[in-house]
Structure formats: C-alpha cells, structure tokens
Predicted model as a PDB file, atoms N, CA, C, CB and O in Angstrom, pLDDT in the B-factor column:
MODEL        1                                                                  
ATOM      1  N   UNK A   1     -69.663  -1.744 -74.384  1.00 86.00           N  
ATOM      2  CA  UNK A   1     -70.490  -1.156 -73.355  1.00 86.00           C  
ATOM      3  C   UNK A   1     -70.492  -1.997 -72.086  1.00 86.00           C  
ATOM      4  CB  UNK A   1     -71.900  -0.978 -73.863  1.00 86.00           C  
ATOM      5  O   UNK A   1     -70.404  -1.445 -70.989  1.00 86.00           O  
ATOM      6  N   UNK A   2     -70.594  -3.391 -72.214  1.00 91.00           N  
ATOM      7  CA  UNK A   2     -70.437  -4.062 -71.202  1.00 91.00           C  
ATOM      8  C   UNK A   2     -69.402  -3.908 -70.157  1.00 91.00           C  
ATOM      9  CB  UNK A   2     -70.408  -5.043 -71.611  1.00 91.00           C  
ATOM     10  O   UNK A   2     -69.649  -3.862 -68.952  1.00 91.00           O  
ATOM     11  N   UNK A   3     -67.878  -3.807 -70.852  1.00 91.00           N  
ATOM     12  CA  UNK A   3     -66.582  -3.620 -70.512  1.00 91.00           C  
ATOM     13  C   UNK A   3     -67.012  -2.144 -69.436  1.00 91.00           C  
ATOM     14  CB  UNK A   3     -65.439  -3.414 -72.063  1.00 91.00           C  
ATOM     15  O   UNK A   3     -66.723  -2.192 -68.240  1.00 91.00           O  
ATOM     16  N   UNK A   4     -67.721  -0.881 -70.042  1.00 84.00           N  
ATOM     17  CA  UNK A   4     -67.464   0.329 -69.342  1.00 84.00           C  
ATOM     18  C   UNK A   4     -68.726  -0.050 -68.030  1.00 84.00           C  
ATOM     19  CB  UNK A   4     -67.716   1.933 -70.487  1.00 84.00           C  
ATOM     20  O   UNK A   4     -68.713   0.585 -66.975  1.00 84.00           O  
ATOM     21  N   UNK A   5     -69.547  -0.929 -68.246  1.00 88.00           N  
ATOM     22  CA  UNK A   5     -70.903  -1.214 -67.629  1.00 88.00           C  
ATOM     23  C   UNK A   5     -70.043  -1.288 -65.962  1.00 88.00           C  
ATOM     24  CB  UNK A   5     -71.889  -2.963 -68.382  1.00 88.00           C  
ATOM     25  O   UNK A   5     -70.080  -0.600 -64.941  1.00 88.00           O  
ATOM     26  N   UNK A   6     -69.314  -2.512 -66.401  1.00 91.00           N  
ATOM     27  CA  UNK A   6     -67.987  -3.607 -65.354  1.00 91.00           C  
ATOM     28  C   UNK A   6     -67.450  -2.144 -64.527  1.00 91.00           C  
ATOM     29  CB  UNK A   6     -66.104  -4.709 -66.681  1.00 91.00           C  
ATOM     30  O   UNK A   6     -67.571  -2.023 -63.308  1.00 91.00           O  
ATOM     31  N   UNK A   7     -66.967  -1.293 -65.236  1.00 85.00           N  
ATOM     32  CA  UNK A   7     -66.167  -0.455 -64.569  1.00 85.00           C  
ATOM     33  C   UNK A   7     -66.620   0.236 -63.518  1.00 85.00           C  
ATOM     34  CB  UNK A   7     -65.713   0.314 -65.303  1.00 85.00           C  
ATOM     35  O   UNK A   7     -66.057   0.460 -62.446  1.00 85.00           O  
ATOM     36  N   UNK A   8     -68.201   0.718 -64.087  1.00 85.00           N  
ATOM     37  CA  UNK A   8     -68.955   1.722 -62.997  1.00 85.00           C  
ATOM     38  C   UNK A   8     -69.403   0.534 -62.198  1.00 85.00           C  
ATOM     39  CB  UNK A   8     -70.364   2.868 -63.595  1.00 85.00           C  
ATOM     40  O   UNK A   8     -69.724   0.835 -61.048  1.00 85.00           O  
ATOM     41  N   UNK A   9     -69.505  -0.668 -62.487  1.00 90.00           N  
ATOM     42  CA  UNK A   9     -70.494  -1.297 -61.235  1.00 90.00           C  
ATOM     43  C   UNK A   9     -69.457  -2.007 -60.374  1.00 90.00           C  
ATOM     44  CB  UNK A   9     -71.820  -2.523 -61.779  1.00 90.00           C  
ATOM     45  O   UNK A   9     -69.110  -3.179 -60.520  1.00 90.00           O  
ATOM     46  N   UNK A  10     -68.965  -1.076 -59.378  1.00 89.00           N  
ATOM     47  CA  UNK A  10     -67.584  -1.414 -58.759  1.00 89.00           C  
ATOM     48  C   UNK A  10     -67.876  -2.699 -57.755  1.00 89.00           C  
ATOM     49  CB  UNK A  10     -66.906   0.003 -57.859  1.00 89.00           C  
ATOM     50  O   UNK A  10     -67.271  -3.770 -57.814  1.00 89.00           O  
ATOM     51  N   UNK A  11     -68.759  -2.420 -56.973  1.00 92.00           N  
ATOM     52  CA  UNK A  11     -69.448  -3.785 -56.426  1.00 92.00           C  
ATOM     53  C   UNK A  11     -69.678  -5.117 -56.531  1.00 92.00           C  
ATOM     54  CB  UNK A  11     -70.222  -3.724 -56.410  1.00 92.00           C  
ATOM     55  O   UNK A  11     -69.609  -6.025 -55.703  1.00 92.00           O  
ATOM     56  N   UNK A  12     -70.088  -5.076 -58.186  1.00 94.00           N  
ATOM     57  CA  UNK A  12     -70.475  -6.117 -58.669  1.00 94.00           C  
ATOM     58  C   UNK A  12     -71.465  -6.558 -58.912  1.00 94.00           C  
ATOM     59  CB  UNK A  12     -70.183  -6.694 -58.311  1.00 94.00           C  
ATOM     60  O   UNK A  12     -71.661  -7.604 -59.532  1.00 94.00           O  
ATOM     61  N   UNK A  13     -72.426  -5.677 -58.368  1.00 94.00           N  
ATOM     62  CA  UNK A  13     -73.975  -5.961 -58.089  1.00 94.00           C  
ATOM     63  C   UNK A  13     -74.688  -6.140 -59.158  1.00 94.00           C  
ATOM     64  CB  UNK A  13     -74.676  -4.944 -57.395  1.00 94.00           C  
ATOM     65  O   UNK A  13     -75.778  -6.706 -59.072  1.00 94.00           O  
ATOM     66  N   UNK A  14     -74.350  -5.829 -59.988  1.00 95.00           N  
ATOM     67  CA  UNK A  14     -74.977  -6.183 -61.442  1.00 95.00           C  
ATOM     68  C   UNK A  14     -75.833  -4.981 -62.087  1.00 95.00           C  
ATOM     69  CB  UNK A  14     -76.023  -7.524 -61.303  1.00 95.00           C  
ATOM     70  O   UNK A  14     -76.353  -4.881 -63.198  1.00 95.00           O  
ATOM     71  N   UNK A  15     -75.783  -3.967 -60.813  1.00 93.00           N  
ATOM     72  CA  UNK A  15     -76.444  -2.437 -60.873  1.00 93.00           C  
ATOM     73  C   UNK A  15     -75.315  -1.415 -60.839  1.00 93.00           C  
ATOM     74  CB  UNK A  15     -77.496  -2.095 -59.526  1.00 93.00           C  
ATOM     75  O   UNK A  15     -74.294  -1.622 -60.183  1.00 93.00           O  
ATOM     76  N   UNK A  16     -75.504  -0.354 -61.525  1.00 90.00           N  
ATOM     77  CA  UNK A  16     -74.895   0.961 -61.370  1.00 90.00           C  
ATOM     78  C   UNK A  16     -75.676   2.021 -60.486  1.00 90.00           C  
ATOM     79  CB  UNK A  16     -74.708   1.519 -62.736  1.00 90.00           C  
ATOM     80  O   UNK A  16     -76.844   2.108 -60.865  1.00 90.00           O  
ATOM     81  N   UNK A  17     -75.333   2.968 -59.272  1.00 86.00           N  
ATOM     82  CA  UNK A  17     -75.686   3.816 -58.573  1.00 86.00           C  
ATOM     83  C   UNK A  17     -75.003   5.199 -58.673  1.00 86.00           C  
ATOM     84  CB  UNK A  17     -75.644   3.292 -57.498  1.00 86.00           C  
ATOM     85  O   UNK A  17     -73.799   5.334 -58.893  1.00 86.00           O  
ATOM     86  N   UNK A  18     -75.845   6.180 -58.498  1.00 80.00           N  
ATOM     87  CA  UNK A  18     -75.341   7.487 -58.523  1.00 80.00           C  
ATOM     88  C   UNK A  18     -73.838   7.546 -57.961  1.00 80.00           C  
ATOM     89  CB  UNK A  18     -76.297   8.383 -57.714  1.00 80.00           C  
ATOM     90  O   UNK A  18     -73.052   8.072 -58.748  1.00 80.00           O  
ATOM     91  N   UNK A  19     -73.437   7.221 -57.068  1.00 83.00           N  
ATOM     92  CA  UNK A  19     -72.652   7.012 -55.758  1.00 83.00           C  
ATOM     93  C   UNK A  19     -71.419   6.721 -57.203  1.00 83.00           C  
ATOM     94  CB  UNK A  19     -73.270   5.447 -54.249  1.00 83.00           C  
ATOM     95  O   UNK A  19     -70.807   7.507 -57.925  1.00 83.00           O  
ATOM     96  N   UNK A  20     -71.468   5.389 -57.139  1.00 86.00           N  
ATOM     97  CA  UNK A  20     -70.378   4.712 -58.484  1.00 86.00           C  
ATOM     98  C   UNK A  20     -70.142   5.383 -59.341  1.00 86.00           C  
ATOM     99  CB  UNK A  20     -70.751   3.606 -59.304  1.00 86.00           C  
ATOM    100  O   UNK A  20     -68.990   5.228 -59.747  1.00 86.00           O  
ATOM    101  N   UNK A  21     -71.018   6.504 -60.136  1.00 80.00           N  
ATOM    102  CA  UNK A  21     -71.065   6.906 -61.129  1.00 80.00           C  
ATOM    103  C   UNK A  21     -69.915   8.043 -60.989  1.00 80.00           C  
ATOM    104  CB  UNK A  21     -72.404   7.180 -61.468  1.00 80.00           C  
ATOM    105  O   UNK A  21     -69.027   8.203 -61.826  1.00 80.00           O  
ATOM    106  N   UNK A  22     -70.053   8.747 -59.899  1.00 79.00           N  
ATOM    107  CA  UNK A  22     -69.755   9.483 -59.808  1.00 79.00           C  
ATOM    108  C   UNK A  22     -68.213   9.683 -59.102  1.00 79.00           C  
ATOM    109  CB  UNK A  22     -70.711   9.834 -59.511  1.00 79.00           C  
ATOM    110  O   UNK A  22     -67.623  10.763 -59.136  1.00 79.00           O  
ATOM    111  N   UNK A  23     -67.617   8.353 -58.401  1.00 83.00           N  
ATOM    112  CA  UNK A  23     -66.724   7.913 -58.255  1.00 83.00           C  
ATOM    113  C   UNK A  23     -65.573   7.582 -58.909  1.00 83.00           C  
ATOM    114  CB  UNK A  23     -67.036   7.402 -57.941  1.00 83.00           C  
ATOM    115  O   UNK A  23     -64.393   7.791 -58.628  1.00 83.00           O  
ATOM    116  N   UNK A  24     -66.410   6.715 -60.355  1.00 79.00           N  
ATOM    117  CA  UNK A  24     -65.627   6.568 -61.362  1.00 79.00           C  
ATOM    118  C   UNK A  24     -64.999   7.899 -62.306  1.00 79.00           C  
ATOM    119  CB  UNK A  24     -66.384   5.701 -62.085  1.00 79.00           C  
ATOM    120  O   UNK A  24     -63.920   8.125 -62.852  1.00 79.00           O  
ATOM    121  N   UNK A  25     -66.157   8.549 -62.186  1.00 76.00           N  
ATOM    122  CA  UNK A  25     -65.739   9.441 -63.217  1.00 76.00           C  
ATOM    123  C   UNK A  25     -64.360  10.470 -62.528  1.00 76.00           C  
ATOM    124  CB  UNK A  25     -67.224  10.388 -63.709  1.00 76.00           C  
ATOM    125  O   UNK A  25     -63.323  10.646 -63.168  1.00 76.00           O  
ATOM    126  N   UNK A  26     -64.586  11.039 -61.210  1.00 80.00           N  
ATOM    127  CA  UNK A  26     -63.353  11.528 -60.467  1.00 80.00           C  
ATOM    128  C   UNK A  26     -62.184  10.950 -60.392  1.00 80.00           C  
ATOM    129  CB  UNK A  26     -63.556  11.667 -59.337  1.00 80.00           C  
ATOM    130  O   UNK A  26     -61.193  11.575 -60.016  1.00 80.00           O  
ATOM    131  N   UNK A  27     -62.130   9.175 -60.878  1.00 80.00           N  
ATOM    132  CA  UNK A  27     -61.178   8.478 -60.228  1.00 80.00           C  
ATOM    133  C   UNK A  27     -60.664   8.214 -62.199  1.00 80.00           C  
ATOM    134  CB  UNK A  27     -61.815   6.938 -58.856  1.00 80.00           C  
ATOM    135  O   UNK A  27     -59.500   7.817 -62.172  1.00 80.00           O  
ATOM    136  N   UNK A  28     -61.083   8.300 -63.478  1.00 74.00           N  
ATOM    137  CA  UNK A  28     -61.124   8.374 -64.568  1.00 74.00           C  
ATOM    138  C   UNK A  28     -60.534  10.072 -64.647  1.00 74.00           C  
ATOM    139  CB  UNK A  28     -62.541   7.875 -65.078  1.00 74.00           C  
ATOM    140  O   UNK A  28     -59.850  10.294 -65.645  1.00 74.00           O  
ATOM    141  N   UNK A  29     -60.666  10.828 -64.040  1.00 72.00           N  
ATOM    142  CA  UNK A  29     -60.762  12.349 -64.165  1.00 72.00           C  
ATOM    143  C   UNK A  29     -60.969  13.101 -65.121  1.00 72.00           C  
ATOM    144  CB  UNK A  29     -59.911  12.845 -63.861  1.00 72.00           C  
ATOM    145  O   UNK A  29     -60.395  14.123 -65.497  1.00 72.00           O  
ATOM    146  N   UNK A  30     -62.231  12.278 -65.680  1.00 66.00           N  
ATOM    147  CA  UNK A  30     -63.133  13.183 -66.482  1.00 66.00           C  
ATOM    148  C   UNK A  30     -63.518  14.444 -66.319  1.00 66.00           C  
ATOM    149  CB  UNK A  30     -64.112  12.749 -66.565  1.00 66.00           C  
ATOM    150  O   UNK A  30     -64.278  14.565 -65.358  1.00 66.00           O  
ATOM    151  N   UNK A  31     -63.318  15.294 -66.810  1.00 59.00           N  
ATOM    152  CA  UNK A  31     -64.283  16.741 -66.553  1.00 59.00           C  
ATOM    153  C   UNK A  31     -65.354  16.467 -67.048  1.00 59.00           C  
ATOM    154  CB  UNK A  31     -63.875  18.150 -67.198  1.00 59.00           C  
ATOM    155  O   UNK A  31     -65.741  16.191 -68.184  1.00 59.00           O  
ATOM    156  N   UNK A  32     -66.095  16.635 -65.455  1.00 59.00           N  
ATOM    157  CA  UNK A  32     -67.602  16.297 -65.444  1.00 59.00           C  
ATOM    158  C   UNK A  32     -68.754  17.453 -66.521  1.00 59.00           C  
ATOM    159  CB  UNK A  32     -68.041  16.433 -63.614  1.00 59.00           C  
ATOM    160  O   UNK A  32     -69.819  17.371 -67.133  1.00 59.00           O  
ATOM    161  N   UNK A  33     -67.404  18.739 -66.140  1.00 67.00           N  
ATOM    162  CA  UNK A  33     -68.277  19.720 -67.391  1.00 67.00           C  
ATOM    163  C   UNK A  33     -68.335  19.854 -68.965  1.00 67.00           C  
ATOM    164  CB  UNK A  33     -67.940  20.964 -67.214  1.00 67.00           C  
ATOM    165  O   UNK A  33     -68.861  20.752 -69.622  1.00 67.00           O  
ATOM    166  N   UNK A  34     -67.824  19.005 -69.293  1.00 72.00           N  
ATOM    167  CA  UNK A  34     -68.448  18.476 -70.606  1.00 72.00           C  
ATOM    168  C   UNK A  34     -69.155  18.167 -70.919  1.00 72.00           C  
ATOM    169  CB  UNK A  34     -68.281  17.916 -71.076  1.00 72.00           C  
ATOM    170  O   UNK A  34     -69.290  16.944 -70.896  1.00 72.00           O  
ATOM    171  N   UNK A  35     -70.351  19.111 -71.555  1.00 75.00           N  
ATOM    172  CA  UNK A  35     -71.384  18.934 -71.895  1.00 75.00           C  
ATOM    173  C   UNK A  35     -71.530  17.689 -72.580  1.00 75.00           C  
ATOM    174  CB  UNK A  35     -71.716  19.889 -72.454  1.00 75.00           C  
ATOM    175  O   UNK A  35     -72.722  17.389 -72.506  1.00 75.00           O  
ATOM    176  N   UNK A  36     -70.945  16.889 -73.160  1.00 73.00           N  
ATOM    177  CA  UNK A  36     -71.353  15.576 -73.565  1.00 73.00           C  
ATOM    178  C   UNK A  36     -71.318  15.081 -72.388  1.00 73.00           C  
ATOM    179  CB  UNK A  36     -70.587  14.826 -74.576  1.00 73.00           C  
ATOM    180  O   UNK A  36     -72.476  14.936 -71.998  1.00 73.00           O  
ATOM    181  N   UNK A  37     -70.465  14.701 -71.515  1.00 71.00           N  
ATOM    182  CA  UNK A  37     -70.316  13.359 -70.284  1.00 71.00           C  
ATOM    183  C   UNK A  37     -71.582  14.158 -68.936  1.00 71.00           C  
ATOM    184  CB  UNK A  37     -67.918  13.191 -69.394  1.00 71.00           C  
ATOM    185  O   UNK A  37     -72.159  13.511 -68.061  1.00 71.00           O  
ATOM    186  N   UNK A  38     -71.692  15.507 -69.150  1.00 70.00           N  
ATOM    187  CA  UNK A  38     -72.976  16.053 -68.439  1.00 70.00           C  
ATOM    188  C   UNK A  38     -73.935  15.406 -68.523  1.00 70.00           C  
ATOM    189  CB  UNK A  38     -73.428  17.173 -68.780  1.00 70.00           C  
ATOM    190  O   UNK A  38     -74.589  14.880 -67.623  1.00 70.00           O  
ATOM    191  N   UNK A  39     -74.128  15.396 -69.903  1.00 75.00           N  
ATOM    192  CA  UNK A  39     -75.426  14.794 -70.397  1.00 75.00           C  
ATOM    193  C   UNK A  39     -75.782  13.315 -70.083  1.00 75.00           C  
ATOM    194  CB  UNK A  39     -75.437  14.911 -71.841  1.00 75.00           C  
ATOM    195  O   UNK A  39     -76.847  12.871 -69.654  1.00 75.00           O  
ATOM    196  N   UNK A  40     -74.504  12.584 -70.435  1.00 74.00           N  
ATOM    197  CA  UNK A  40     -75.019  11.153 -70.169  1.00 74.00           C  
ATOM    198  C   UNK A  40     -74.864  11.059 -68.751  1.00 74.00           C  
ATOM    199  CB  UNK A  40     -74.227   9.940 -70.942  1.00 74.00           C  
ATOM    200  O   UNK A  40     -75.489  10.130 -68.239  1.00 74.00           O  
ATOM    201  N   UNK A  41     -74.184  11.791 -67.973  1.00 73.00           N  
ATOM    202  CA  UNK A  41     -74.557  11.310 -66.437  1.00 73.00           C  
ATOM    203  C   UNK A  41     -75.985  11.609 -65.500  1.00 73.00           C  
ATOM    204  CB  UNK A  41     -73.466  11.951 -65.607  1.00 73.00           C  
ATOM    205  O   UNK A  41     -76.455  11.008 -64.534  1.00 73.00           O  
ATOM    206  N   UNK A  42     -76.548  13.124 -66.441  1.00 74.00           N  
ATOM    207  CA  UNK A  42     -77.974  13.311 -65.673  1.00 74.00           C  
ATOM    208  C   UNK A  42     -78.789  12.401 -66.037  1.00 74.00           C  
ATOM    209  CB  UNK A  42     -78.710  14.575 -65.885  1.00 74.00           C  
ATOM    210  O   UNK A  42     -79.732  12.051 -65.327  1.00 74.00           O  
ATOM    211  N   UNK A  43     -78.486  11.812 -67.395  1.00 76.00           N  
ATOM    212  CA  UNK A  43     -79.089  10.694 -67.980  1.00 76.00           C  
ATOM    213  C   UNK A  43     -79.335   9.626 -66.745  1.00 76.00           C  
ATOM    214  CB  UNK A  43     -78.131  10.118 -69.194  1.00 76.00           C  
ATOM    215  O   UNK A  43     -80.369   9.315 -66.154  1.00 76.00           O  
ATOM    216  N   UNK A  44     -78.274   9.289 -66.628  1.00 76.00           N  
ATOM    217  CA  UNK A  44     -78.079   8.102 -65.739  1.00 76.00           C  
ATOM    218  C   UNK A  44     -78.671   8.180 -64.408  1.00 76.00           C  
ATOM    219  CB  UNK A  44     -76.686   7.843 -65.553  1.00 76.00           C  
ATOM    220  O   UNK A  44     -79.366   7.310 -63.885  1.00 76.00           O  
ATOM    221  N   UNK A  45     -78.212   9.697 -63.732  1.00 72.00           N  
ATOM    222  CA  UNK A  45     -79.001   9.873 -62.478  1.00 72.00           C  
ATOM    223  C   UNK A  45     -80.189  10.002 -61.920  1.00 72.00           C  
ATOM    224  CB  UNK A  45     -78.771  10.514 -62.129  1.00 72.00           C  
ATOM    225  O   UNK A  45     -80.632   9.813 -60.787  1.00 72.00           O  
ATOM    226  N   UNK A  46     -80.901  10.589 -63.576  1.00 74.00           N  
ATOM    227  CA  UNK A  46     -82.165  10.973 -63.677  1.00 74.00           C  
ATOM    228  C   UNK A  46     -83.063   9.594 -62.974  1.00 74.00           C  
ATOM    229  CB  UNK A  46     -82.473  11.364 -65.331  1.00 74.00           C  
ATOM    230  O   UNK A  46     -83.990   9.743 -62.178  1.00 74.00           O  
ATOM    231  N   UNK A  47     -82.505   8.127 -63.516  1.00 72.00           N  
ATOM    232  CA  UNK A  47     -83.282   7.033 -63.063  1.00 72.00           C  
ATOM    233  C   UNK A  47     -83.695   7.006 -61.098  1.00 72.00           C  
ATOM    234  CB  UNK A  47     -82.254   5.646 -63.617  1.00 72.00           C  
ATOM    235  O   UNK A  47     -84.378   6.185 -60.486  1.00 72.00           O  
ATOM    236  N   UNK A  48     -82.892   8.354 -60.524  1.00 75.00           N  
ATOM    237  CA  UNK A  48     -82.294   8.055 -59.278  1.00 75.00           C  
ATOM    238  C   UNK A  48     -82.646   7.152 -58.355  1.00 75.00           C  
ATOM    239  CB  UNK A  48     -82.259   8.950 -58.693  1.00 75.00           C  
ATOM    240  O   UNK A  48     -83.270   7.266 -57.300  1.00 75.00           O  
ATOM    241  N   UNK A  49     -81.948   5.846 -59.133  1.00 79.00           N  
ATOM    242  CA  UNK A  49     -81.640   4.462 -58.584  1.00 79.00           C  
ATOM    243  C   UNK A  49     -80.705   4.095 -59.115  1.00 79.00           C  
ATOM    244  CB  UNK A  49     -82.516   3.479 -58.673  1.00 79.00           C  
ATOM    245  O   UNK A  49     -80.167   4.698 -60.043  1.00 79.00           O  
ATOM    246  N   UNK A  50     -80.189   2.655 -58.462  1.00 84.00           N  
ATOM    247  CA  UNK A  50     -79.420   1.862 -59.472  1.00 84.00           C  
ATOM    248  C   UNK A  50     -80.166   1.439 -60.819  1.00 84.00           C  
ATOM    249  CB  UNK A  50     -78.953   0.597 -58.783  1.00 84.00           C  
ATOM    250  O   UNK A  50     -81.364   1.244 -61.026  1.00 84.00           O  
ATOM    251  N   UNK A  51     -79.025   1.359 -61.691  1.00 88.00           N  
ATOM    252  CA  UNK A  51     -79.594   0.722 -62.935  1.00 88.00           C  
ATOM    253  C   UNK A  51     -78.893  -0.586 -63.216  1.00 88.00           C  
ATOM    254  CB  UNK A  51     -79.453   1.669 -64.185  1.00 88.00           C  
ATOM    255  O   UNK A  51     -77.802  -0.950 -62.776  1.00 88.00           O  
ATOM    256  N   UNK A  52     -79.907  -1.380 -64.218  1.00 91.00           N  
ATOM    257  CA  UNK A  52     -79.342  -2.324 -64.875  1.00 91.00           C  
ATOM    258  C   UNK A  52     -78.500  -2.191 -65.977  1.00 91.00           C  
ATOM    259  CB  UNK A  52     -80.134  -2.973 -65.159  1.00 91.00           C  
ATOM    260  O   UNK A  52     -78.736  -1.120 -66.536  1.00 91.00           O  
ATOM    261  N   UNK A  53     -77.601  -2.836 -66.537  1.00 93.00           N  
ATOM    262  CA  UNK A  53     -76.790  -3.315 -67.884  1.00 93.00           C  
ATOM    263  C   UNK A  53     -77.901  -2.734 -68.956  1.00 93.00           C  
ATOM    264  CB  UNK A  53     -76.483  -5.280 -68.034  1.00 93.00           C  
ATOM    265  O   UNK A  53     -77.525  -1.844 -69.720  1.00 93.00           O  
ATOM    266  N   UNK A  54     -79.086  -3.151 -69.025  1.00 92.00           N  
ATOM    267  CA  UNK A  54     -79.954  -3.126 -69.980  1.00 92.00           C  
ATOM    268  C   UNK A  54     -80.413  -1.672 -70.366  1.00 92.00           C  
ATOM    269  CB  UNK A  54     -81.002  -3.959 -69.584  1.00 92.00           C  
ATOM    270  O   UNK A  54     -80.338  -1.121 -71.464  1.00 92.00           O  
ATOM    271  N   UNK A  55     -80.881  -1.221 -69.241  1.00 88.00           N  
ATOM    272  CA  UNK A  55     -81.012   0.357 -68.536  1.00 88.00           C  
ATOM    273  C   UNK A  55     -79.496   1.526 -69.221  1.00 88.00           C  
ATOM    274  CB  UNK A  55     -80.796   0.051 -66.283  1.00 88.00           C  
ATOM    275  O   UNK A  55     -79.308   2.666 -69.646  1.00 88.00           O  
ATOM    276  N   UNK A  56     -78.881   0.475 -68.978  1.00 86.00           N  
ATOM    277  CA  UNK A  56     -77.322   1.581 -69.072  1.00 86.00           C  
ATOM    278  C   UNK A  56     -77.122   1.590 -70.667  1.00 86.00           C  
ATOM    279  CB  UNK A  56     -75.517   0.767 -68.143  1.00 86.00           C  
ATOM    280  O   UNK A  56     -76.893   2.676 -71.200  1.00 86.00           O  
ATOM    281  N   UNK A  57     -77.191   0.543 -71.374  1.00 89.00           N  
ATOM    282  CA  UNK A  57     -77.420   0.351 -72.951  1.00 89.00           C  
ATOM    283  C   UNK A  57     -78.295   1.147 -73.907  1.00 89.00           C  
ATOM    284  CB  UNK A  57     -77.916  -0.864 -73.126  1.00 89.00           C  
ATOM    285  O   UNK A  57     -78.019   1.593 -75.020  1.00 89.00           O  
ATOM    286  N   UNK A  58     -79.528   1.222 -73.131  1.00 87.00           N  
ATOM    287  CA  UNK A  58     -80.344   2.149 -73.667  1.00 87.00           C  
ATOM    288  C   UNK A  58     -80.020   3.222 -73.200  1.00 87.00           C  
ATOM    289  CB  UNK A  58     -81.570   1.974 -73.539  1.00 87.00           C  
ATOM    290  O   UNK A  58     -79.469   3.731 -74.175  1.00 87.00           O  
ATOM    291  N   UNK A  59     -79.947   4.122 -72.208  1.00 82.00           N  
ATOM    292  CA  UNK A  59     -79.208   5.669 -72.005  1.00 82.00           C  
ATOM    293  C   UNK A  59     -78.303   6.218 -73.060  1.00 82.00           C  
ATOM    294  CB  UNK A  59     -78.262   5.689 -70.741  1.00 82.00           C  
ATOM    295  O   UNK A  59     -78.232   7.246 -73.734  1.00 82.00           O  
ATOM    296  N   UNK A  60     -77.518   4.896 -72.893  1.00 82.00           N  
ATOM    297  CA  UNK A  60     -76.283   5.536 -73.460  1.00 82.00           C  
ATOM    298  C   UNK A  60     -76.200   5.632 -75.208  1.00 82.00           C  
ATOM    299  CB  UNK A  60     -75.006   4.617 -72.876  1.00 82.00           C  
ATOM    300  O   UNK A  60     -75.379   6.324 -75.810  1.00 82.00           O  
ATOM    301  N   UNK A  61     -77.244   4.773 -75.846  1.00 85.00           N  
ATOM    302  CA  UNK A  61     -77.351   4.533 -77.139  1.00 85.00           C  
ATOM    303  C   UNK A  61     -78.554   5.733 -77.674  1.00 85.00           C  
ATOM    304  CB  UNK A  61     -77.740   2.876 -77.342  1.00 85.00           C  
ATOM    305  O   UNK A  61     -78.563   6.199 -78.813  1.00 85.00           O  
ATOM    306  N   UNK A  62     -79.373   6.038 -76.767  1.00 82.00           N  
ATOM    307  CA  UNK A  62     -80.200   7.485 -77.188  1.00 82.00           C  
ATOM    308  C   UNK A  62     -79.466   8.498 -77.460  1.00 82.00           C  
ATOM    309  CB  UNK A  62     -81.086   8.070 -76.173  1.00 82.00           C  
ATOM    310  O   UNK A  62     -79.821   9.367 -78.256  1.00 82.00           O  
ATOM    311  N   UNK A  63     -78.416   8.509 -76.867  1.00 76.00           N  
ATOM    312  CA  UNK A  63     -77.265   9.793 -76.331  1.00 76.00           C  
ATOM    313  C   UNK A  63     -76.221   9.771 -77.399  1.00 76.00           C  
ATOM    314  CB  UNK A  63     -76.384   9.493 -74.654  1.00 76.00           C  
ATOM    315  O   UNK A  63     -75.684  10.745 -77.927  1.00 76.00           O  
ATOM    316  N   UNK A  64     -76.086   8.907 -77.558  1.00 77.00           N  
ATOM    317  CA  UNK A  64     -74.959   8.700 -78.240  1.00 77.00           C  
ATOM    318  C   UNK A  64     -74.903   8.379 -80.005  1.00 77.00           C  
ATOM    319  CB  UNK A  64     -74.435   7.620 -77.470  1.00 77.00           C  
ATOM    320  O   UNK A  64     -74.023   8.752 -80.781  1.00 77.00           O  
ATOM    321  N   UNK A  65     -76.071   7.617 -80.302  1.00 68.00           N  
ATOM    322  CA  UNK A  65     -77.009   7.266 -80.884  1.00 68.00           C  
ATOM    323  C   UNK A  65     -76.310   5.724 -82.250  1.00 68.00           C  
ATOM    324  CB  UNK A  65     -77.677   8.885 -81.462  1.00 68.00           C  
ATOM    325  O   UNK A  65     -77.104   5.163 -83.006  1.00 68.00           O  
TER     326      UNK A  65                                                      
ENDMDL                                                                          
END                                                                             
C-alpha cells in the first residue's frame, strides 16, 4: 500500500489530493467505471482534501477488506 500510496502522491507531500488521484488513474488508464476503482476513488474524494498514508490505509482496507 505504501508503494501505490508513493505513486498517487506525485509531489511528495506526504498527502494525496483529488487532483493526483485522478491524474494517476488516466495516466495508469484505469477505467474509472469500474465499479470497484469507482468506489475506492469516491472513497478517497469524499475526504475532499488531501489525505494522509494513514487516511489512505484505512479507505482502502474498509473497501477492500
């Protein structure tokens, strides 16, 4: 998780932002309409802020489980 954490937080900032999120995933070329990767991204946006590592661990481990 850390490894995919690195990927979205292109900056470095130690935070993930809508902006990144959504960057990566176009530049990955995920189809965003997959209801699974849907899910964990409203997840993510829902915070609409940056998040932490810690923040991104827990999202993704409710979701995923």
């Amino acid at each position: 998780l850390k490894q995919t954490f690195q990927v979205f937080d292109e900056d470095n900032s130690g935070t993930i932002d809508p902006q990144e999120i959504n960057k990566v995933l176009e530049e990955l070329g995920l189809d965003k309409r997959s209801p699974f990767i849907l899910t964990l991204v409203h997840a993510l946006k829902d915070k609409n802020k940056a998040i932490t590592f810690e923040e991104f661990v827990d999202i993704i481990a409710s979701r995923v489980g």
